[in-house]
Backbone bond lengths (Angstrom), bond angles and torsions (degrees), N, CA, C in turn:
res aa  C-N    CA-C-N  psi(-1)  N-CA   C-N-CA  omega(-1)  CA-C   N-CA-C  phi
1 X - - - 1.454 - - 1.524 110.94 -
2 X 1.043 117.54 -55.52 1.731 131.16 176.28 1.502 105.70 -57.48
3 X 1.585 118.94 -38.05 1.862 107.67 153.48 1.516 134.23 -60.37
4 X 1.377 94.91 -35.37 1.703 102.95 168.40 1.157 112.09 -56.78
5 X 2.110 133.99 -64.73 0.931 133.03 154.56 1.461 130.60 -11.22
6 X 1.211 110.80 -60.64 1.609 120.47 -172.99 1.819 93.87 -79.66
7 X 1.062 136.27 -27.05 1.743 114.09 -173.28 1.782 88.70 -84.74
8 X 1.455 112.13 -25.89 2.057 90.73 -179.20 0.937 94.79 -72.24
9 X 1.900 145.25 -39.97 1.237 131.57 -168.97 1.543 125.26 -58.44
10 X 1.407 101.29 -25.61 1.817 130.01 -169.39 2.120 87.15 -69.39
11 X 1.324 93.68 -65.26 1.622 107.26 -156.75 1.176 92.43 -69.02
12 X 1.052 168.68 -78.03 1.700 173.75 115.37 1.430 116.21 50.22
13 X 1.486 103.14 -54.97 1.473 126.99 156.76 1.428 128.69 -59.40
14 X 0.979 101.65 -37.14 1.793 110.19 175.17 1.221 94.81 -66.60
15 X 1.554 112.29 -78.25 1.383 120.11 -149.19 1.998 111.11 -55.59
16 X 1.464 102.16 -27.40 1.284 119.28 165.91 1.548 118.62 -42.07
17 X 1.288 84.68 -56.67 1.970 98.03 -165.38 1.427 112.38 -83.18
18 X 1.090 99.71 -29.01 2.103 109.68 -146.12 1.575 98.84 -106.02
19 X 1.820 113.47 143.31 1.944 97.52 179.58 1.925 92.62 -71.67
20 X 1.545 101.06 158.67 1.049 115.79 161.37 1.235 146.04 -42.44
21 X 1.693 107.35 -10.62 1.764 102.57 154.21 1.812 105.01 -115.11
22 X 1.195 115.19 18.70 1.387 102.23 148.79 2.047 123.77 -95.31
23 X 1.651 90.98 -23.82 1.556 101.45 149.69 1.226 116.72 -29.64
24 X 1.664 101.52 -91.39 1.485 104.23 -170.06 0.955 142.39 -55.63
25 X 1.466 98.09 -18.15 1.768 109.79 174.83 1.775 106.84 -71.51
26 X 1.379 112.12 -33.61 1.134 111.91 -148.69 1.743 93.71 -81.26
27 X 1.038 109.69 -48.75 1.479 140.75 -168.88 2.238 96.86 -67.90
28 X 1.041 108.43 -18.90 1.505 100.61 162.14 1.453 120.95 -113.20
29 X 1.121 115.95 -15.88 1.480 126.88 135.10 0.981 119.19 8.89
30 X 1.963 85.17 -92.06 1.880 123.30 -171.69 1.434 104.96 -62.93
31 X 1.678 119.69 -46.66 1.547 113.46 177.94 0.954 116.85 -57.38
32 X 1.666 124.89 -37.09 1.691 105.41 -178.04 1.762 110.80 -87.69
33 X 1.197 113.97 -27.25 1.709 102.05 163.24 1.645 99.78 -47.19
34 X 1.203 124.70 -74.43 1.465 101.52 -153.67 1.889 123.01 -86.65
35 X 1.531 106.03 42.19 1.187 134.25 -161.35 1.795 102.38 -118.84
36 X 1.883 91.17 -44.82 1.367 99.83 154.96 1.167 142.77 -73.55
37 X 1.536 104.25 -34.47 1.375 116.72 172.96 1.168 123.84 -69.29
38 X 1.758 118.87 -34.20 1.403 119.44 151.36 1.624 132.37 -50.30
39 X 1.171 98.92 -30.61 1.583 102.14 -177.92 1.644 121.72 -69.67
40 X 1.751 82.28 -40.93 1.590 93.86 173.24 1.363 124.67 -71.76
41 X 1.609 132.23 -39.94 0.860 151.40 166.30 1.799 103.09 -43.42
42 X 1.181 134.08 -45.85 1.301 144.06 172.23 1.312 116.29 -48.93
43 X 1.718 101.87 -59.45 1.369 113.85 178.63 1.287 108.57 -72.39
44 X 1.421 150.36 -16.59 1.235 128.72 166.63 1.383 124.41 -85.06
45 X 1.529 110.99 -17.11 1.379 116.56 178.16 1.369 114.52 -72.71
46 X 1.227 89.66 -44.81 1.971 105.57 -164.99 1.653 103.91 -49.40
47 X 1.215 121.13 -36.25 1.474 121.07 -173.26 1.229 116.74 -68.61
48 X 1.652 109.82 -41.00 1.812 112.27 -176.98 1.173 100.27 -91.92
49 X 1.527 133.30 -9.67 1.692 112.06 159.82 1.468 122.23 -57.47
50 X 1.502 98.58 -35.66 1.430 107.97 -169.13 1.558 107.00 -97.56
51 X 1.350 124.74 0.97 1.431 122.42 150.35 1.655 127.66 -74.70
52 X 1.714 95.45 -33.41 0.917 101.74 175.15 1.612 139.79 -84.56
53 X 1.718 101.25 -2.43 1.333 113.29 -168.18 1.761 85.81 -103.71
C-alpha cells in the first residue's frame, strides 16, 4: 500500500512540475521499467514454483 502511495506521489509530482511532454515521456519511461520488472520478476519465480511443487 505505502508503494502504491509513493508511485501516485512520483506521478503527481511530475506531472506537477514538468511541461506536459516531458510528463509523458517521463511517466512512460517509469511504465515500461516496471512492465519489465514485472515480466522478469515472473520469469524467475515461475521456475522455482514449479521446481518446487
Amino acid at each position: 500500500m505505502v508503494f502504491l502511495k509513493f508511485l501516485k506521489s512520483i506521478f503527481s509530482s511530475i506531472w506537477r512540475d514538468a511541461t506536459p511532454i516531458q510528463a509523458a515521456i517521463i511517466t512512460s519511461i517509469i511504465l515500461v521499467v516496471l512492465i519489465v520488472l514485472i515480466f522478469s520478476l515472473v520469469q524467475v519465480i515461475v521456475p522455482f514454483t514449479y521446481i518446487a511443487i
